[in-house]
C-alpha positions in Angstrom: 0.0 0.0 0.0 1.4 3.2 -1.0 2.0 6.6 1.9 -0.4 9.0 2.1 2.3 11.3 1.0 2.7 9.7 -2.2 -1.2 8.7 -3.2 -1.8 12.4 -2.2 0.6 14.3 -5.0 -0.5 11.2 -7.6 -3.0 13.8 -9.2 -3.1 17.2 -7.5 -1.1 19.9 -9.2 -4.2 22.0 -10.4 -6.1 21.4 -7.1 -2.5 22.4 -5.1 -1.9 25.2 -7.5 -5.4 27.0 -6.3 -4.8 26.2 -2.2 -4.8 29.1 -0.1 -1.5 28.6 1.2 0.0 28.3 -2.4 -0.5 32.1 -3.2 2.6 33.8 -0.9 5.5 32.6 -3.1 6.8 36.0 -3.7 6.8 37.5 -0.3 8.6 34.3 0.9 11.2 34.4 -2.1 11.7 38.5 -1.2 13.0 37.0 2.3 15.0 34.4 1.0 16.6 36.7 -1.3 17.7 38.8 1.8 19.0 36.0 3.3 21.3 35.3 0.5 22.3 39.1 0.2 20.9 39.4 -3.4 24.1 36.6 -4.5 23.1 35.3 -7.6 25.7 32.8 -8.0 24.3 31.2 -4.9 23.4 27.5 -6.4 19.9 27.0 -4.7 18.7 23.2 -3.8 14.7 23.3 -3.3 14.0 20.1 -1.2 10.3 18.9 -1.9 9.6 21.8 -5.0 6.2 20.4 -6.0 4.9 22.6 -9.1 8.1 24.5 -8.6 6.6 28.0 -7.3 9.7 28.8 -5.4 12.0 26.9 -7.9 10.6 29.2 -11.0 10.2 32.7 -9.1 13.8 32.1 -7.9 14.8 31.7 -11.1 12.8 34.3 -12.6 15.4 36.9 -10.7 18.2 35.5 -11.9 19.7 32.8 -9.1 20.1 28.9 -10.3 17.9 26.4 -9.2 17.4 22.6 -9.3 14.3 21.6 -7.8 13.5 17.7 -6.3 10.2 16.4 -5.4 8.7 12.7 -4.7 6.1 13.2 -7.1 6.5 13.2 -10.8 3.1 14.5 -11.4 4.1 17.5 -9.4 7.3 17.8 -11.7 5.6 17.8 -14.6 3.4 20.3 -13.8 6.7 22.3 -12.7 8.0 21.8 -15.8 4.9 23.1 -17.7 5.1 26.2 -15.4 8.9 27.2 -15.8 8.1 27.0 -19.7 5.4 29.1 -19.6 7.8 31.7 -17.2 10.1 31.3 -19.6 12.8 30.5 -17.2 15.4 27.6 -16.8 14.7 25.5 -14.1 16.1 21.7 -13.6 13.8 19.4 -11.9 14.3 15.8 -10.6 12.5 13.0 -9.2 13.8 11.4 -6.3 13.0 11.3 -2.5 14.6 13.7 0.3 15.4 11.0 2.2 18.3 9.6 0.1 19.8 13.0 -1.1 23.4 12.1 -3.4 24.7 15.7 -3.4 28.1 16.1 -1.7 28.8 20.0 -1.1 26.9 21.6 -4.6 24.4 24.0 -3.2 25.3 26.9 -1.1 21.5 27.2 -0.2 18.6 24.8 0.6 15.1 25.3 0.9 12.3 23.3 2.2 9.1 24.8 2.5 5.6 24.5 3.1 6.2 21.0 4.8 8.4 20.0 1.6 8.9 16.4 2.8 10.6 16.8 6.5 7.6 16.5 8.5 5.5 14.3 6.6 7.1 10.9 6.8 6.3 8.0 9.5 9.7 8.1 11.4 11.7 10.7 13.1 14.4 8.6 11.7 13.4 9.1 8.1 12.7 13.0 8.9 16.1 13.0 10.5 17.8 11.8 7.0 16.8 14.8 5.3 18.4 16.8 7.1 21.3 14.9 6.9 21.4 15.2 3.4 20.3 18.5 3.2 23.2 19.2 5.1 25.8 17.1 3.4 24.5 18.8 0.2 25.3 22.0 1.2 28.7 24.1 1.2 30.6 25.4 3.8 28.9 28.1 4.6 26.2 27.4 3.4 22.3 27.9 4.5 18.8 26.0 5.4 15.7 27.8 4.9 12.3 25.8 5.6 9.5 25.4 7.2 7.6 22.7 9.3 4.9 22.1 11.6 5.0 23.7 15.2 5.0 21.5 18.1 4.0 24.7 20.6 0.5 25.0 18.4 -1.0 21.5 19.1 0.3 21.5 22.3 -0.7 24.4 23.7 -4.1 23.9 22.8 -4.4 20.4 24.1 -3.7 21.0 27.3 -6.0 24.1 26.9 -8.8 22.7 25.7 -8.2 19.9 28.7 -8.8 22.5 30.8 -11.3 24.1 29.8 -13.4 20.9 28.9 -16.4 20.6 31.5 -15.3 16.3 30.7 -11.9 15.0 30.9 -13.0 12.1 28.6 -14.7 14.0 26.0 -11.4 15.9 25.1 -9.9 12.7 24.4 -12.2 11.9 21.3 -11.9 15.7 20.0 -8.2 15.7 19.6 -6.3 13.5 17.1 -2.8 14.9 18.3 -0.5 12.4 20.3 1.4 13.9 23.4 3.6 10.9 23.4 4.7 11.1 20.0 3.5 14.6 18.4 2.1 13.3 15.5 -1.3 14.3 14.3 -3.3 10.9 13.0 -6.1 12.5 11.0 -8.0 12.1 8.2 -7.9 14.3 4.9 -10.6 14.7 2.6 -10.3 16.2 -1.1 -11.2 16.0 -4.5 -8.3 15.1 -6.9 -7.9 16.8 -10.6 -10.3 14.2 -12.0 -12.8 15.1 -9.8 -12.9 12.4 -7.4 -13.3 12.7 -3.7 -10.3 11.3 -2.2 -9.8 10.2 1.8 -6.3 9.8 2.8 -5.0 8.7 6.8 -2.0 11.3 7.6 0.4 11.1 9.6 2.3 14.1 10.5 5.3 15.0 12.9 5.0 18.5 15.0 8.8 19.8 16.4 8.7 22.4 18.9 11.8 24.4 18.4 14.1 22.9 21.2 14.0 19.9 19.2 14.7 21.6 15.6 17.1 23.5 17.2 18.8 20.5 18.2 18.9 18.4 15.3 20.2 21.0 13.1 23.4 21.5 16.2 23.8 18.0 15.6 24.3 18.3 12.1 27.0 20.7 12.5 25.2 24.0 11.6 26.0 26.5 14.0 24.3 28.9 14.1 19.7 28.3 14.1 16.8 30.9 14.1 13.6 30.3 14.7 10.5 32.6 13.2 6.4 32.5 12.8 5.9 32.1 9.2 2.9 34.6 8.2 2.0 33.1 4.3 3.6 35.5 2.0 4.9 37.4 4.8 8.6 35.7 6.0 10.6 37.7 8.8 13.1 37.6 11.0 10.8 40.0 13.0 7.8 37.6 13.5 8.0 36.1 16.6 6.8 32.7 17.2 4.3 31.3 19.7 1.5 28.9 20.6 -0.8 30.5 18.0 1.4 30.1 14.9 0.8 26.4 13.1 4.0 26.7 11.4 7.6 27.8 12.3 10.1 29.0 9.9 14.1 27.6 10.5 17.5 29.7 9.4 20.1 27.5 9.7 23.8 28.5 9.2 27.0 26.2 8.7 
C-alpha cells in the first residue's frame, strides 16, 4: 500500500496550484533573497519543490535552481510552469530522504512542509536533514519550514482544561502527546474530480528539538521565526498561536 504522501501528490497539481497557502510565493522568495544578500551565484537546492513555485520565481530573478520532489506528477506540472515563465529551471525526481549531493548548493530550501515533517519516522525525517546538510557548502544555508509543536500542544492541554469532561477531550483531539504526531484524516477532490480520503500522519517539532537536530548536524548557528503566508521575517515572533515555524540555519 502506498504513503499518504505519495497517493496524495499522484493527481493534485491544479487542485495544489489554487490552495490558499500556495499564493505567498513572492513575499517568501523576497526574504530568502535577503537571506542570500541578493548573491546570484548562490546554487539553490529546493527540497520537496512540488509545481516549482519557489524553484521558478527564484529563477525568474536570476539565481540557479534545481528543484527535487517525490512526485512526478508534481514535476511535470513544474515543468509546464517554468516553460510558460520562460525561465530555466532543472527538476528531478527522487525522495529527500536519500539526497546524493556532496557539497553543490550553497543554499537549501524546504518549505511548506516539503517532505521533513510528513514521513512516518523521526528517523526518516532526521535523513533529510542529513542530506540537506551534506548537500550544502561550507557556509552554506537552510531555509524551511515545518509544523509547530507549541500549536497542538498548547491547545491540548488548553482545551483539557477548559473541557467541563476529561473524557470528552480525548475523542476531540487527534494529536499524540507521546509522540507529536497528528493521526487525521484528509478529505479532497483530486484533478479528475474524485473525492479522495487519505489517513495522515504528520510530525509536529517544537523548536528545542529543531534547534537541536540541526546543532547536531554541524550547523552552528539556528533561528527560529512564525511564518505569516507570503509574509517571511526575521521579526515575527513565534508562539502557541502560529501552526508553522520557519528555521534559518547556518554552517
Amino acid at each position: 500500500m502506498k504513503k499518504w504522501y505519495k497517493a496524495l501528490f499522484e493527481n493534485y497539481a491544479n487542485q495544489y496550484e489554487n490552495e490558499d497557502f500556495t499564493k505567498g510565493t513572492k513575499g517568501e522568495v523576497d526574504f530568502i533573497e535577503a537571506e542570500i544578500g541578493y548573491r546570484h551565484t548562490v546554487r539553490i537546492l529546493d527540497v520537496g519543490c512540488g509545481t516549482g513555485r519557489h524553484s521558478i520565481e527564484l529563477a525568474k530573478r536570476g539565481y540557479r535552481v534545481l528543484g527535487i520532489d517525490l512526485s512526478e506528477n508534481m514535476l511535470a506540472r513544474a515543468r509546464e510552469n517554468a516553460k510558460l515563465a520562460d525561465v530555466d529551471v532543472e527538476f528531478l525526481q527522487g525522495d529527500a530522504r536519500r539526497l546524493n549531493f556532496r557539497g553543490e548548493f550553497d543554499l537549501a530550501i524546504m518549505l511548506c512542509e516539503g517532505a521533513f515533517p510528513l514521513m512516518e519516522t523521526d528517523e526518516m525525517n532526521f535523513k533529510i536533514l542529513k542530506g540537506i546538510a551534506r548537500a550544502l557548502t561550507k557556509p552554506g544555508k537552510l531555509i524551511m519550514t515545518t509544523l509547530n509543536g507549541l500549536f497542538p500542544l498548547f491547545h491540548s492541554v488548553k482545551d483539557f482544561i477548559n473541557s467541563n469532561s476529561e473524557i470528552a477531550s480525548s475523542f476531540d483531539n487527534t494529536f499524540d502527546l507521546m509522540t507529536f504526531r497528528d493521526l487525521s484524516t484528509y478529505e479532497f477532490t483530486d484533478d479528475s474530480g474524485k473525492l479522495k480520503k487519505f489517513e495522515c500522519n504528520e510530525r509536529y517539532y517544537i523548536p528545542s528539538e529543531m534547534t537541536w537536530l540541526l546543532h547536531s548536524l554541524r550547523f552552528k548557528k539556528v533561528d527560529i521565526f512564525a511564518c505569516p503566508l507570503g509574509e517571511f521575517s526575521r521579526h515575527n515572533k513565534l508562539t502557541t498561536e502560529d501552526y508553522e515555524m520557519l528555521v534559518v540555519a547556518e554552517k
